[in-house]
N, C-alpha and C positions, 0 to 999 in steps of 0.2 A: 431298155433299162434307162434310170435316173438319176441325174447328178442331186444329190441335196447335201451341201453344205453346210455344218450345225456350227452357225459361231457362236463364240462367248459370249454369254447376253451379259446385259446391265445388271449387275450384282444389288446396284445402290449404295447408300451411305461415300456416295462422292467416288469409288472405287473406279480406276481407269486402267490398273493392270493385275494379273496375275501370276502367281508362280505353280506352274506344274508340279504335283507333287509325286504325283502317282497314278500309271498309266494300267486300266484294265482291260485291255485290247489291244490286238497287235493288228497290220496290216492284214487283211485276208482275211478275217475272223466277222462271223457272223454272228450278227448283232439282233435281240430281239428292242421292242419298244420301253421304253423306262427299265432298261438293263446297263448298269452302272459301267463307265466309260473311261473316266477320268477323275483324277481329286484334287483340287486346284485351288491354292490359299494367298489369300488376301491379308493386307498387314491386321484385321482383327477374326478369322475365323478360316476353316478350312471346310471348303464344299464338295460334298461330291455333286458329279455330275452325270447326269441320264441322261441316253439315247432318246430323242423325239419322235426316232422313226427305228423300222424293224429294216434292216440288209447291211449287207457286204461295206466294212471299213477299206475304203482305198488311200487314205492319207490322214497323218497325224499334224498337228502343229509343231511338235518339236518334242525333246527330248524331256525328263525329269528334270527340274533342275533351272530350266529356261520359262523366263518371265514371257507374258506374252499380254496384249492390248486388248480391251472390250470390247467386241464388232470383231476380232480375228476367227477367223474358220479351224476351232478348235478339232473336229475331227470332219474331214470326207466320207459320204455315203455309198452307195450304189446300191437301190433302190425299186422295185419290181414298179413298173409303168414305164411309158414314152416319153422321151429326152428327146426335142429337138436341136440338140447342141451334141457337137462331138470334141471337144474342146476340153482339154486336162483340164481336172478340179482346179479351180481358183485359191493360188495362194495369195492371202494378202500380204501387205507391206512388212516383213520383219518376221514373219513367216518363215521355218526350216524344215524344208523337206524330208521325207523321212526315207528312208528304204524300202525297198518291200522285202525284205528279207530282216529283218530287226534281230537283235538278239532277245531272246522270249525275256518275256517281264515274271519278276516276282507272284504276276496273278493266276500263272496258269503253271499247268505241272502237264504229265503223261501217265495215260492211265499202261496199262499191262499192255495194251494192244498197241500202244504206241498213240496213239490219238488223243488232243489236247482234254485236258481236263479241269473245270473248272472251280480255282479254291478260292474255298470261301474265308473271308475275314475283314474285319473290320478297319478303314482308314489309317485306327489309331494304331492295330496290331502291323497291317502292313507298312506303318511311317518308321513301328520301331525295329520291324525287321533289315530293311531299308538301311537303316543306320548304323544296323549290328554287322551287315554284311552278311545277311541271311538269305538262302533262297530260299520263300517260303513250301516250292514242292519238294523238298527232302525234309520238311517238317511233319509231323505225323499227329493229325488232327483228335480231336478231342470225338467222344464218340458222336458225337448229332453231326459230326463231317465239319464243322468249320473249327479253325484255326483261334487260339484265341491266345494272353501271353503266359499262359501257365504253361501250355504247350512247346511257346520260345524256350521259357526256363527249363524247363524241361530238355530238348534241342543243345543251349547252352551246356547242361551238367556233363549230359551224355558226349557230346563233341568236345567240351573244354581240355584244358590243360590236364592229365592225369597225375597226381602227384608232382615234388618237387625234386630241382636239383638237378644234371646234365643227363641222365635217362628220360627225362620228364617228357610227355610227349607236348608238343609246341604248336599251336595253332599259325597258320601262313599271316605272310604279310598281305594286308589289303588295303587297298587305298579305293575311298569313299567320298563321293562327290558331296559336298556341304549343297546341303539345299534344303526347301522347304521352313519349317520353326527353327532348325537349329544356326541355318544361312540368315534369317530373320535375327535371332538372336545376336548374332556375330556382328551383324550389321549394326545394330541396336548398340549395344556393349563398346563397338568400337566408335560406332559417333557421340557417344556420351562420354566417354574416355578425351576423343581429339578434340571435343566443345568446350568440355565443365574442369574449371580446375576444381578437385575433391580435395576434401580434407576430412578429416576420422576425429571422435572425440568419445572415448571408452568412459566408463564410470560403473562401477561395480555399487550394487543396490542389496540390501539386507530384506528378503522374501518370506521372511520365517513367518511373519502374521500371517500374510498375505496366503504363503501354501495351506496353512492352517485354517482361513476362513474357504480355499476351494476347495478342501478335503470336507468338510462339514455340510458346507453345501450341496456337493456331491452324492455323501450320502441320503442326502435328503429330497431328492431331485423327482424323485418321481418318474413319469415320462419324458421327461425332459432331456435335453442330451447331454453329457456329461462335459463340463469345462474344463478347458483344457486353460492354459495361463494365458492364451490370443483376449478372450474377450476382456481380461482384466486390462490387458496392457490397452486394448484400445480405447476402453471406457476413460484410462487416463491420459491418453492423448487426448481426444477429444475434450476432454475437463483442463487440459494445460494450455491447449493452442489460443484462446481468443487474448492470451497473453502476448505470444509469439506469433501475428499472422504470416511472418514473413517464410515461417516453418513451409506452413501449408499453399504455399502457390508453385503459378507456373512461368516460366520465363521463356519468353519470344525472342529469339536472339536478332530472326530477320528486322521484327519491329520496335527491338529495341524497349520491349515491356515488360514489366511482371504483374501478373495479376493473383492477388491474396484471397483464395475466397474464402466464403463464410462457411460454405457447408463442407463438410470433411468428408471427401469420396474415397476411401483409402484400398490401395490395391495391397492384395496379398499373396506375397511372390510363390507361387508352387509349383514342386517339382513332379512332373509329368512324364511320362513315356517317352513321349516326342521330345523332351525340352522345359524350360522354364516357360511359364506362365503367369500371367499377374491379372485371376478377376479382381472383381471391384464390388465393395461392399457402400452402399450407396447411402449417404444422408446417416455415416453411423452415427455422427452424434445425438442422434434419434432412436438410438435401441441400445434396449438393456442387453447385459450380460448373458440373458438365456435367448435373446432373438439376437444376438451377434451369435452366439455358438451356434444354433442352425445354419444361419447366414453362412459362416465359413466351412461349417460341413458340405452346405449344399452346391456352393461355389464349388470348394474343392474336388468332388465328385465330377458337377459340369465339366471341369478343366479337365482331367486325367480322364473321362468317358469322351471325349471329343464334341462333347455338346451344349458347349458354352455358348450363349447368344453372342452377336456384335457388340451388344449394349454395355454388356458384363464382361468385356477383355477394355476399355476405353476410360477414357475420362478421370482417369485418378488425380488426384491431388496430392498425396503423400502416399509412400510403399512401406511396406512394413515387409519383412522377410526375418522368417525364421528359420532356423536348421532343424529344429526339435532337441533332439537326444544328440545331435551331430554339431550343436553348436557352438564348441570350442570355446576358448575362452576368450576370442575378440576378432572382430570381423571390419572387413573394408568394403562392404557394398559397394556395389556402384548404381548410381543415379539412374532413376527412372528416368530419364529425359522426355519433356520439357519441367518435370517437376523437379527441384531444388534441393531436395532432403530423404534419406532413406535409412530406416530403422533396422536395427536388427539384434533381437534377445539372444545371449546367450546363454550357453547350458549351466543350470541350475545345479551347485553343489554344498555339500554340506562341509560345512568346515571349528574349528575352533577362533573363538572373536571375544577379548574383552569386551566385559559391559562394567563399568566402574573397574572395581578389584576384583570380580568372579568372572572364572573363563568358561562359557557356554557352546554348547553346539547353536550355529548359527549359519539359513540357506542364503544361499549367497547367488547374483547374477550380474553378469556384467552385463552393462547396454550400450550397442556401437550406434553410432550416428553419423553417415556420411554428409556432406553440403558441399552445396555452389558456394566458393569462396566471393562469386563475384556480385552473389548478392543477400548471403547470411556469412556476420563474422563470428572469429570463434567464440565472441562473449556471448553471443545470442545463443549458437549450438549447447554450449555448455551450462548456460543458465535456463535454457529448454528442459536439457536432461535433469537438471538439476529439480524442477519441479513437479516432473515426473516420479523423480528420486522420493520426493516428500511423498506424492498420492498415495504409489506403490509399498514404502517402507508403512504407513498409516491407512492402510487399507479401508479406516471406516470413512475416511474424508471421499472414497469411491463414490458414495450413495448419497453425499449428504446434497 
């Protein structure tokens, strides 16, 4: 027999370590060739990874959860040919050995006869079962045999809480190791917390033209995809900033720089299975209303399908984040770090509003703006919004 040791190859895009997110293989378990192994994510995208070769797993890198180095000997082989070596598989430097007896992973179940059985499901469904504290083999697959999250929801209803009140039956406690996007996350969130001083500056905006010209256009759309209020608010971003560049940059804290750019890469915070995500809508001040509404459908999907490129999680220049229907009457984003500023609509409602002496129904939205105090003051955030405030209330100044 043959020792072949499968290390982490070179991802690219400068990437030097990874985090384990999810193991499809346990100790002992026979492996065929390009038969999925591992799923292992980097600060812009999550990979799975395939077996190179078909035999017998003898060692893993380490557990869920644990970061590991590119060139590390991700999983041990044993491997049908002659091995002139007898010499334990090679762990590298930082390397955790694993058991051979592990406790079984989320990927495999028991069929009737007791013998492992192999479930099927997708990174994204496995990341969120993971997080729910699911074992996906007492989940009950969809009929083509693989798992998918209708299924979870599903799982959820039937296992949940029953009714309320002290007969109610009560799900156990469980404690759940942070790792993968949502350990990413926390990371993220908490270094932009202890870097940026924020500061919030709300202003509530009169929408009633503005719903009025996406209702119309709506209906008159054709094949085209229907607008949601995203494309309007970015068209007047983009139309306010070359006012504000300080809106749109990024700041280097090691070098002590901020750089203003010109083109507006705008990330769009969405909420995913796994986690928050923020693609990136690229050079939007270069598309109309009805090619931003593609754009952010087709992002959107990317992200929550798990098949967002690297190119499309990166590089933003300002975040915009919405709630939808969830979005409350004022929000405190917090900063995308290394960028300076972060938008966020909230929920649109209809209210009564003087206009002169008559009292009319008038839609109403508030808009939050979080900043770096340490390099937009609040006159600049507030006269940002404020020009916004014009586009938006004057909806034909959008086109002009």
């Amino acid at each position: 027999m043959a020792i072949y040791p499968f290390r982490l190859p070179d991802i690219g895009e400068g990437v030097a370590e990874a985090e384990i997110v999810a193991w499809h293989v346990n100790i002992g378990d026979m492996v065929e060739e390009d038969q999925p192994v591992a799923d292992i994510m980097t600060d812009k995208a999550t990979i799975e990874m395939t077996s190179p070769v078909a035999g017998r797993v003898i060692a893993r890198a380490g557990d869920v959860g644990d970061v590991i180095r590119i060139g590390t000997t991700l999983v041990t082989f044993e491997t049908e040919g002659e091995s002139d070596t007898t010499l334990e598989p090679e762990i590298a430097k930082g390397e955790k050995p694993v058991s051979a007896n592990p406790t079984p992973y989320p990927s495999e179940g028991r069929d009737a006869e007791g013998a492992k059985a192999k479930i099927l499901a997708s990174p994204a469904v496995r990341a969120r079962a993971r997080n729910l504290g699911i074992d996906l083999a007492q989940v009950k697959p969809s009929a083509e045999g693989r798992i998918r999250h209708a299924d979870l929801d599903a799982y959820l209803s039937y296992n949940g809480a029953q009714g309320y009140g002290p007969s109610a039956a009560r799900r156990a406690d469980e404690t759940v190791k942070i790792a993968g996007l949502r350990r990413r996350i926390a990371e993220n969130m908490a270094a932009s917390k202890r870097h940026i001083p924020h500061f919030t500056y709300v202003e509530e905006i009169d929408v009633t033209d503005l719903e009025a010209m996406r209702e119309s256009l709506n209906a008159k759309r054709g094949d085209r995809p229907k607008l949601s209020l995203l494309p309007f608010l970015i068209v007047a971003i983009a139309g306010a900033l070359p006012d504000f560049p300080m809106i749109n940059a990024r700041y280097d804290d090691e070098a002590g720089t901020i750089t203003r750019h010109g083109a507006l890469h705008l990330g769009i915070a969405t909420q995913t299975r796994a986690g928050l995500m923020v693609p990136v809508i690229r050079n939007a001040q270069d598309l109309n209303i009805w090619q931003l509404a593609s754009e952010i459908v087709r992002l959107a999907e990317a992200a929550r399908g798990g098949v967002a490129k690297n190119e499309e999680l990166g590089g933003s220049t300002l975040t915009l984040s919405s709630l939808g229907s969830l979005g409350g009457i004022a929000a405190t984003p917090v900063i995308n770090r290394p960028e300076v500023a972060i938008l966020c609509p909230n929920r649109i409602v209809e209210r009564p509003v003087f206009h002169g002496r008559d009292v009319v129904a008038a839609k109403l939205m508030n808009m939050s703006i979080s900043c770096d105090h340490r390099v937009i003051d609040g006159w600049d955030a507030a006269s940002f919004v404020q020009a916004l405030k014009r586009l938006l209330e004057t909806p034909a100044l959008l086109f002009v």
